[in-house]
C-alpha positions as CSV (number, residue, x, y, z in Angstrom):
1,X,0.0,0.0,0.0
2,X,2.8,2.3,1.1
3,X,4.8,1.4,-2.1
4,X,1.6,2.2,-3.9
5,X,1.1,5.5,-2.7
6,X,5.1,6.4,-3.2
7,X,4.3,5.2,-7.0
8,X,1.4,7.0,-7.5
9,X,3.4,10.8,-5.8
10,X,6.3,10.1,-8.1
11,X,4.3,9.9,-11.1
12,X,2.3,12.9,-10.2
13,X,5.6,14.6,-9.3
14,X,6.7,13.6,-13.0
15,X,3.8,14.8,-14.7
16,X,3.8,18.1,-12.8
17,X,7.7,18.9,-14.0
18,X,6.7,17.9,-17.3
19,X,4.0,20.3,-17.4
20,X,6.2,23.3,-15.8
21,X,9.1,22.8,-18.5
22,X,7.0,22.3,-21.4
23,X,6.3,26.2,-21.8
24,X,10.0,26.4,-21.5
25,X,11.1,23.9,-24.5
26,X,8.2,25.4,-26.4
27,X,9.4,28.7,-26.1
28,X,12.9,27.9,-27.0
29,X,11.9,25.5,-30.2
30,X,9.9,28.1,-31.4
31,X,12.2,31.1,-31.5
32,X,14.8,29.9,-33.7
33,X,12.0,28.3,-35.8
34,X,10.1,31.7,-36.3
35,X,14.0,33.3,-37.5
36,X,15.1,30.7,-39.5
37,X,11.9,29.2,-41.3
38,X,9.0,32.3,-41.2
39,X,11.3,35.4,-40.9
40,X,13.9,34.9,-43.6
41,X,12.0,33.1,-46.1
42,X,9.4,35.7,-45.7
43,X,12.3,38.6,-46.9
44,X,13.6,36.1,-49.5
45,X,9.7,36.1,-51.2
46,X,9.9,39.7,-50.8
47,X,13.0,40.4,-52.4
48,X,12.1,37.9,-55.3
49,X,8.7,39.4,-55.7
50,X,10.4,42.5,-56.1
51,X,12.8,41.6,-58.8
52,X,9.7,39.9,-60.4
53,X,7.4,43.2,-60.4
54,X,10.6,45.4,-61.3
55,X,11.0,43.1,-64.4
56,X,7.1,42.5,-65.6
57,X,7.2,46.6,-64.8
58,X,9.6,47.6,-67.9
59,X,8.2,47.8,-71.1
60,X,9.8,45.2,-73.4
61,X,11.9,48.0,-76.4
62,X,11.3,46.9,-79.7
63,X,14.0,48.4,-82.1
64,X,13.5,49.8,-85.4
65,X,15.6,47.8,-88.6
66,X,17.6,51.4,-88.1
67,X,18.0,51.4,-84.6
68,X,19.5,47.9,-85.1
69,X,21.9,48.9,-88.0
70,X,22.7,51.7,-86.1
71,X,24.6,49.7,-83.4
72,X,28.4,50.2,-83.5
73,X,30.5,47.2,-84.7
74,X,32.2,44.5,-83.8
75,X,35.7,45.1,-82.7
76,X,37.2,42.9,-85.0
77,X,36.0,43.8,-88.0
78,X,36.5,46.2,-91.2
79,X,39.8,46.5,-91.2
80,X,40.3,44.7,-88.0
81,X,39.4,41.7,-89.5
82,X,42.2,39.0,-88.9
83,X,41.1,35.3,-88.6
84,X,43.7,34.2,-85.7
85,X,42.8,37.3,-83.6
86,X,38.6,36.0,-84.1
87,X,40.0,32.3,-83.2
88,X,41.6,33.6,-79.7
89,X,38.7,35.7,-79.0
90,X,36.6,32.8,-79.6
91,X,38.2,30.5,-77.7
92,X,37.9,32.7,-74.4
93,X,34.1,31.9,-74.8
94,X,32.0,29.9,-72.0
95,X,30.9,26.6,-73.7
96,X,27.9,26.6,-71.8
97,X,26.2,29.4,-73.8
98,X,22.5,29.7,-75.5
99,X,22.3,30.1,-79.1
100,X,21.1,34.1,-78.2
101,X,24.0,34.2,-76.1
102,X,26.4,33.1,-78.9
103,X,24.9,35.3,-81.6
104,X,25.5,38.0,-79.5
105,X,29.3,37.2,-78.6
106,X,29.5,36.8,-82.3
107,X,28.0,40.1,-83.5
108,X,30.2,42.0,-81.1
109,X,33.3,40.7,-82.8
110,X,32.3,40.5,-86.2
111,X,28.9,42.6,-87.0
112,X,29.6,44.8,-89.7
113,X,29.6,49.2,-89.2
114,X,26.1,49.8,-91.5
115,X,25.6,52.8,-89.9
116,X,26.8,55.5,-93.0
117,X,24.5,53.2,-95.3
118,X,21.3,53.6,-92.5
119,X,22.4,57.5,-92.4
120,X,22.2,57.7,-96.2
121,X,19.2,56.4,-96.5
122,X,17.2,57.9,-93.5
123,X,18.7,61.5,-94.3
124,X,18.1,61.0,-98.1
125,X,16.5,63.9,-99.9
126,X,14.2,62.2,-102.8
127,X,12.9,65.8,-104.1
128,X,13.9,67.2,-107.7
129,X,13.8,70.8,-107.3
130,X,15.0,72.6,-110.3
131,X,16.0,76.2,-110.2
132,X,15.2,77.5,-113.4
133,X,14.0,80.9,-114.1
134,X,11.0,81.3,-116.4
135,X,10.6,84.1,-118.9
136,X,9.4,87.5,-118.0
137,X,6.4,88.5,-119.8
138,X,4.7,84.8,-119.6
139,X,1.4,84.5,-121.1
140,X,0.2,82.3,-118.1
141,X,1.5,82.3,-114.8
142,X,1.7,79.6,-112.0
143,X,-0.1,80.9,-109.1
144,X,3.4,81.0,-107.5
145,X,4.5,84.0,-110.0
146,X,2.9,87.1,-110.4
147,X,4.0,89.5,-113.1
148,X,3.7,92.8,-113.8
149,X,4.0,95.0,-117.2
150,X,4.2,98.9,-117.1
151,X,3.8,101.0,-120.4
152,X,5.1,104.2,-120.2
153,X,3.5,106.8,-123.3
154,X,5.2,110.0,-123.5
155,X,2.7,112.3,-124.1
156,X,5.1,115.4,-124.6
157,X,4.1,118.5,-127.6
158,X,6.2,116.0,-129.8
159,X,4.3,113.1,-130.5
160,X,1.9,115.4,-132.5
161,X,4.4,115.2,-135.0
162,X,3.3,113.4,-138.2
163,X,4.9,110.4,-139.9
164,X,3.3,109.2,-143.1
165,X,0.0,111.5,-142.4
166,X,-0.6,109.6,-139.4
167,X,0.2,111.5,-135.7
168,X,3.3,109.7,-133.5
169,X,0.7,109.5,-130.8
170,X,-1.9,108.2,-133.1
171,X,0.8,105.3,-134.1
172,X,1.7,104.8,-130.4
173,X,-1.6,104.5,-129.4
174,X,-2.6,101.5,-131.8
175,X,0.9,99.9,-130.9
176,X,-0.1,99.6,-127.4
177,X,-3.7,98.8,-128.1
178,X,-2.3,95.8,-130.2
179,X,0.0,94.7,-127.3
180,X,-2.4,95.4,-124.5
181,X,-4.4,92.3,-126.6
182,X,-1.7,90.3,-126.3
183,X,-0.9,91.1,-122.7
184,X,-0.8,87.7,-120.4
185,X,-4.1,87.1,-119.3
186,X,-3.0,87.0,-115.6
187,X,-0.3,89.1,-115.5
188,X,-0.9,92.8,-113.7
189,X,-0.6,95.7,-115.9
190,X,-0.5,99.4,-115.5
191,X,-0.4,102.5,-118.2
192,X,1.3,105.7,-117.5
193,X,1.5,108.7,-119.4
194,X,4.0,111.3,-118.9
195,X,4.1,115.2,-120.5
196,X,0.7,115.3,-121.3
197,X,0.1,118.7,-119.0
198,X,0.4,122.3,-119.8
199,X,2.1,123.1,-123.2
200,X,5.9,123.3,-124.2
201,X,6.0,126.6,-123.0
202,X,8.8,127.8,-120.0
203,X,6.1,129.1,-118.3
204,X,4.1,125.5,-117.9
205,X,7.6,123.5,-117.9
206,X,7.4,122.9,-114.1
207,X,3.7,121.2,-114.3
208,X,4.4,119.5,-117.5
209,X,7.8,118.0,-116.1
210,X,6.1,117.1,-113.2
211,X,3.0,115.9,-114.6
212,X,2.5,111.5,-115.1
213,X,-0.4,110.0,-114.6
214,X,-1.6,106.2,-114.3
215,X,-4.4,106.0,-116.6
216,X,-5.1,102.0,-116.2
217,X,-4.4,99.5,-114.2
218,X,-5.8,96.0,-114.1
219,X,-5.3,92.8,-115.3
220,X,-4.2,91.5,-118.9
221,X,-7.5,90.8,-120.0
222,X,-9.0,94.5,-119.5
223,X,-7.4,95.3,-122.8
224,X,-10.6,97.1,-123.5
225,X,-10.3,99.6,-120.5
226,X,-6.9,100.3,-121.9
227,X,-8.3,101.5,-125.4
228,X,-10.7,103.2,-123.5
229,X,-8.2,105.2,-121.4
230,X,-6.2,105.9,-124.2
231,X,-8.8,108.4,-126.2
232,X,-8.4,111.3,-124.3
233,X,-4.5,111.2,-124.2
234,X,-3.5,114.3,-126.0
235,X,0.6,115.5,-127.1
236,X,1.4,118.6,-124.6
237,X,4.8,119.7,-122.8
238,X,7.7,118.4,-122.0
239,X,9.4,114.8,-122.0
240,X,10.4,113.8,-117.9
241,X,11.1,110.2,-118.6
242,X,13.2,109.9,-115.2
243,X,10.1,111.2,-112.9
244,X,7.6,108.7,-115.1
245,X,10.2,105.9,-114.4
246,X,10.2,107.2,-110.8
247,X,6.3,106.6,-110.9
248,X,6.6,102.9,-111.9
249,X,7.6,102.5,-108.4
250,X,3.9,102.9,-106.9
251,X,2.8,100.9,-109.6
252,X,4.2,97.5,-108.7
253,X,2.6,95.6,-106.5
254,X,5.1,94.4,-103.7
255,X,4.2,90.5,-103.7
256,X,4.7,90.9,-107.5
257,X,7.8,88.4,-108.8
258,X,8.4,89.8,-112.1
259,X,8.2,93.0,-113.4
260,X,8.6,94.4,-117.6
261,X,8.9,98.0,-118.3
262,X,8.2,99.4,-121.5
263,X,9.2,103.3,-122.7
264,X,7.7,104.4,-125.8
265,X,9.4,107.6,-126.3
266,X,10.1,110.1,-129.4
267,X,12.8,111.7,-127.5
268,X,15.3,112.7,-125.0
269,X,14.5,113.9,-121.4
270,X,14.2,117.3,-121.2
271,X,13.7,117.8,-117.8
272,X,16.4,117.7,-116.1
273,X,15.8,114.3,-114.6
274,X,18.4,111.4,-114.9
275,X,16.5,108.7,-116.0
276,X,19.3,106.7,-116.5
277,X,19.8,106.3,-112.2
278,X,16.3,105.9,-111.6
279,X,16.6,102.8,-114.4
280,X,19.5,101.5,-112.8
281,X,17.3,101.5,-109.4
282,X,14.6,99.9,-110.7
283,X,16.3,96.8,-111.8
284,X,18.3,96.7,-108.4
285,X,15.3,96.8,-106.7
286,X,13.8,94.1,-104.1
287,X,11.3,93.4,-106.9
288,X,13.6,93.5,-109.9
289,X,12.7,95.5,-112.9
290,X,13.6,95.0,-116.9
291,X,13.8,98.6,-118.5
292,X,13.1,98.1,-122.3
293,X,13.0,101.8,-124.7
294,X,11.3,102.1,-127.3
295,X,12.4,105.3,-129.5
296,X,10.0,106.0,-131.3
297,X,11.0,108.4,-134.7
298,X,14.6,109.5,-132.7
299,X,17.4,111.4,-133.9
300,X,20.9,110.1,-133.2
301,X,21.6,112.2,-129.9
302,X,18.3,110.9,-128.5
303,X,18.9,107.1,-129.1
304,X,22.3,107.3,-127.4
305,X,20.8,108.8,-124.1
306,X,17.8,106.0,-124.4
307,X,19.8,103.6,-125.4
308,X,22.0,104.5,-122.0
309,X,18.3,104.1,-119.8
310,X,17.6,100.7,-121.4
311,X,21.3,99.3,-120.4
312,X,21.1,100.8,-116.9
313,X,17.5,99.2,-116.4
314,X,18.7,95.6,-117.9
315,X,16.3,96.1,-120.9
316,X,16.8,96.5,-125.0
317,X,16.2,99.6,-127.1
318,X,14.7,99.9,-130.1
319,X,14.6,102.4,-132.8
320,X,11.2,102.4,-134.2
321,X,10.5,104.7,-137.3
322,X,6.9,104.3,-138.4
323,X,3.8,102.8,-137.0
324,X,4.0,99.5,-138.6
325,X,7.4,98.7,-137.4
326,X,6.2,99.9,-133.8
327,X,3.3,97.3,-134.3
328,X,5.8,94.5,-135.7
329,X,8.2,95.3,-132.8
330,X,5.7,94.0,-130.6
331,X,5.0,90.7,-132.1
332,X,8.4,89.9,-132.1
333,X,9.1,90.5,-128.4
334,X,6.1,87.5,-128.3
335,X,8.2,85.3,-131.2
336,X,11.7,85.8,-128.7
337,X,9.6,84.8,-125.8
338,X,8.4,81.7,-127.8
339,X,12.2,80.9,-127.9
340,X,12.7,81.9,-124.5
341,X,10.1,79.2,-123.7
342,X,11.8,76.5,-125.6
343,X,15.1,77.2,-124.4
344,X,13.4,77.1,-120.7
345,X,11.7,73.9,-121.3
346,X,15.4,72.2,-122.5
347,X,17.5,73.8,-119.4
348,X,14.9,72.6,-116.7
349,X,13.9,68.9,-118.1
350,X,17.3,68.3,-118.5
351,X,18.6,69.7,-115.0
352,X,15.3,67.2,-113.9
353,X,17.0,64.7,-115.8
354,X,20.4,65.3,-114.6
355,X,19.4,65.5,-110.7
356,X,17.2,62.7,-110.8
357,X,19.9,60.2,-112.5
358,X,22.3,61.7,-109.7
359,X,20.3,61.3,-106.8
360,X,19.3,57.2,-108.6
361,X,23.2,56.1,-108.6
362,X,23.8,57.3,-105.4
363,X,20.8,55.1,-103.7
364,X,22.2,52.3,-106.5
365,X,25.6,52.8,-104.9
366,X,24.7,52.6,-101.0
367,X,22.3,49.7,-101.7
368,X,24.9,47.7,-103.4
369,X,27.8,48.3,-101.1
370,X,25.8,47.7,-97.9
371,X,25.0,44.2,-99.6
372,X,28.4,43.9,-100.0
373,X,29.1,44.3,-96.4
374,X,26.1,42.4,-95.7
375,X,27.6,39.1,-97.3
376,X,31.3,39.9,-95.9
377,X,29.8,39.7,-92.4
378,X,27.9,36.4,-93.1
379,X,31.0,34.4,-93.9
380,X,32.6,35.8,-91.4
381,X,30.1,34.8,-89.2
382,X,29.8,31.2,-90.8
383,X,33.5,30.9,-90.3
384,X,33.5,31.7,-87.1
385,X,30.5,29.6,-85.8
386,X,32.2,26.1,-87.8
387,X,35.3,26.9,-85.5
388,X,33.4,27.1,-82.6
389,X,31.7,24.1,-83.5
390,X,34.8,22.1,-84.6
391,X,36.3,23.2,-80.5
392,X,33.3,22.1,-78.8
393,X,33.1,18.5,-77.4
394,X,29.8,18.7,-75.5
395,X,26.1,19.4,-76.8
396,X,26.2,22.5,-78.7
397,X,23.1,24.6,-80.9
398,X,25.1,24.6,-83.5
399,X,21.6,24.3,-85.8
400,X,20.3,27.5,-83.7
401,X,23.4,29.7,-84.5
402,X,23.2,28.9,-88.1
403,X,19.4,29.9,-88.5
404,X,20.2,33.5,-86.4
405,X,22.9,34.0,-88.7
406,X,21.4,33.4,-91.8
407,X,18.0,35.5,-90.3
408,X,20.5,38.5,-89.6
409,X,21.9,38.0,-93.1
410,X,18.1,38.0,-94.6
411,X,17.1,41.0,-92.5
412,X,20.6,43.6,-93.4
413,X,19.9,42.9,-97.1
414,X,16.3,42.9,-97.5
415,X,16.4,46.4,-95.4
416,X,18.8,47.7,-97.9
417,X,17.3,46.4,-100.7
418,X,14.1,47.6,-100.2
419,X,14.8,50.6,-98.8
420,X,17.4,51.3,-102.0
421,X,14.5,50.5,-104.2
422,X,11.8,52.3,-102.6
423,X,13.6,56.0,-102.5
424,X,14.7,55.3,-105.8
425,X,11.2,54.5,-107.1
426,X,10.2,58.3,-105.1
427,X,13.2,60.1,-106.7
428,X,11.8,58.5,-110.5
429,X,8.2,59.6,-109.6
430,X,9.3,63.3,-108.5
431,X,11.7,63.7,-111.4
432,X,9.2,62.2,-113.8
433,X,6.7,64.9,-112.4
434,X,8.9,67.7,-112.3
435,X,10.2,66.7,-115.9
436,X,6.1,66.6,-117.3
437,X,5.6,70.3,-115.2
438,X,8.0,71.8,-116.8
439,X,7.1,70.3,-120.3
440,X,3.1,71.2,-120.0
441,X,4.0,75.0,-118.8
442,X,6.6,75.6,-121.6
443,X,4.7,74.3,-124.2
444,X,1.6,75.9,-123.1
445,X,3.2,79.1,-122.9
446,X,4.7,78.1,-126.6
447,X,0.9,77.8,-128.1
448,X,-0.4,80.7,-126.6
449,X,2.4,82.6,-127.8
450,X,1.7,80.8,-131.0
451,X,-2.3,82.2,-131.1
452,X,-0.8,85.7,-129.9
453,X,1.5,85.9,-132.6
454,X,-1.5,84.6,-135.7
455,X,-3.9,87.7,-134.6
């Protein structure tokens, strides 16, 4: 019984220390559990998770064919090419590389410099622009020119004089009627008389000289308001040429591109002007003047002065001495303009020509040597990947290599060669249209001419 009581205090004893060190063992079992299997593994996810949201967070860049081409080369090629030098670099290589890994190992040794080629083509200038000046007095303009023509009648005590029975100004005034019809349709066009106040008098020489007045100014096809304004034009005083020249000046529009002067004149100046200067201005001016002078019945003295005007203002002079040769001298300025035409058609479709057939063998010429280059880097390539191949001993995607190769090889040339071909179809099309422009204006302006000249 004793013994049975002892037994029974023991084990209670027993199960009483167990129960006080078991919050103990618990304690110190769990601590180091919590550091080394919750708390670190717990940073470890985080720090993956991390690099896994920092990598699904940058856009994947897709390069352009040029921003690929543009890359610099390999350092052993070009010139640096040598085959024992791309053996030793090749053989510093980990063998336990993926074929992407490889390919790009291989392109920064021996990829080819493309990027002059790329430059040409991506800075290449496929326009035909040909600077050719067209005629002055054009019977049609282009919305881009605008031309002006300014007649100048002297209108001085002079012009009453007869030739034939038939008044200078009487002559004059058909003349101009006849080449107001023949006046471009669109051009601007402004008469002026000069003289045609006061008599030839001292006592009215200070309002005849300063006397010019624009009777009409319009457009070429008016012609009828200039026969209109033309009745009541009468011969008075004095001839001041430089002041009516001086006049012109107000007359021209300042947008206008082109601008034709014509004199018609029986005489010298005689009042004191220099209409030789005021010529000379008018052709250096921002809107650049021709001076052309007609004489019109002038005695020797007189045509040297005028003559003198017309080579200041750029212009021609002409010694007219009847009506009909006034008339005459008229439809020939329209017949040299027809040859003008021609001559203008032949200088611009053949600088088309000549810039379009330029601008084709350059684009000819890059395409062809960046193919060139294209093939150089392929066997070098191929050479290099059968060495690697030949060095290897274990499992090597040798198959792999070969396709990126030949896909880089594929991708170079096709980017040349259709980017070669495509600028040099633009550069036909724009020289072809440029070419046809120029053709249809000229010859336009030929046939027109050609009507002008038949009334």
């Amino acid at each position: 019984m004793i013994r049975t009581s002892i037994f029974i205090v023991l084990t209670i004893i027993v199960i009483l220390a167990g129960c006080s060190n078991e919050p103990e063992k618990n304690t110190a079992d769990t601590q180091p559990s919590e550091s080394s299997q919750d708390n670190e593994p717990a940073e470890n996810i985080s720090n993956i998770q991390e690099s896994i949201d920092s990598k699904q967070s940058k856009p994947h860049i897709v390069l352009t064919d040029e921003q690929i081409l543009m890359k610099p080369p390999g350092r052993l090629t070009g010139i640096d090419y040598n085959e024992q030098n791309v053996q030793e670099a090749l053989d510093k290589l980990p063998t336990d590389l993926t074929a992407d890994q490889y390919m790009e190992e291989l392109l920064l040794l021996l990829a080819e410099d493309y990027r002059p080629y790329v430059s040409t083509f991506i800075n290449f200038e496929s326009d035909i622009t040909v600077n050719n000046q067209r005629p002055n007095a054009k019977i049609t303009l282009p919305t881009s020119r605008k031309l002006h023509i300014s007649i100048l009648l002297d209108a001085s005590g002079s012009m009453n004089a007869k030739i034939n029975g038939k008044s200078k100004m009487d002559s004059a005034k058909e003349a101009i009627q006849s080449f107001g019809d023949k006046l471009p349709k669109n051009a601007e066009a402004s008469l002026r008389v000069y003289g045609h106040k006061g008599t030839g008098s001292n006592e009215d020489k200070q309002i005849s000289c300063s006397s010019t007045e624009e009777i009409f100014h319009g457009q070429g096809v008016q012609t009828d308001q200039i026969k209109a304004a033309l009745q009541d034009v009468k011969p008075a005083g004095w001839t001041p040429i430089a002041n009516a020249l001086e006049s012109v000046k107000q007359d021209i529009d300042p947008e206008t591109t082109d601008s034709v002067v014509y004199v018609v004149s029986d005489g010298i100046e005689t009042c004191g002007g220099d209409p030789v200067q005021v010529a000379k201005e008018l052709h250096q001016s921002k809107v650049k003047t021709v001076v052309n002078i007609i004489g019109f019945d002038v005695d020797n003295e007189g045509q040297k002065m005028l003559r003198q005007v017309a080579a200041s203002g750029g212009g021609e002079f002409a010694s007219i001495d009847n009506d009909e040769a006034l008339k005459n001298y008229l439809i020939k300025a329209y017949e040299k303009l027809r040859g003008e035409w021609t001559l203008w058609i032949e200088k611009g479709t053949g600088q088309a020509n000549i810039q379009k057939e330029k601008k084709q063998g350059e684009l000819n010429k890059t395409r062809e040597t960046m193919q060139r280059l294209v093939n150089q880097e392929n066997a070098n390539l191929l050479a290099a990947l059968e060495y690697i191949k030949m060095k290897q001993e274990n499992d090597f995607p040798w198959s792999d290599i070969s396709k990126k190769i030949g896909e880089r090889k594929s991708f170079a040339w096709s980017y040349a060669d259709k980017t070669g071909r495509r600028l040099y179809n633009e550069v036909s099309q724009n020289g072809k249209q440029v070419y046809d422009d120029i053709k249809d204006e000229g010859e336009k302006n030929i046939d027109d001419l050609t009507d002008k000249t038949k009334n």
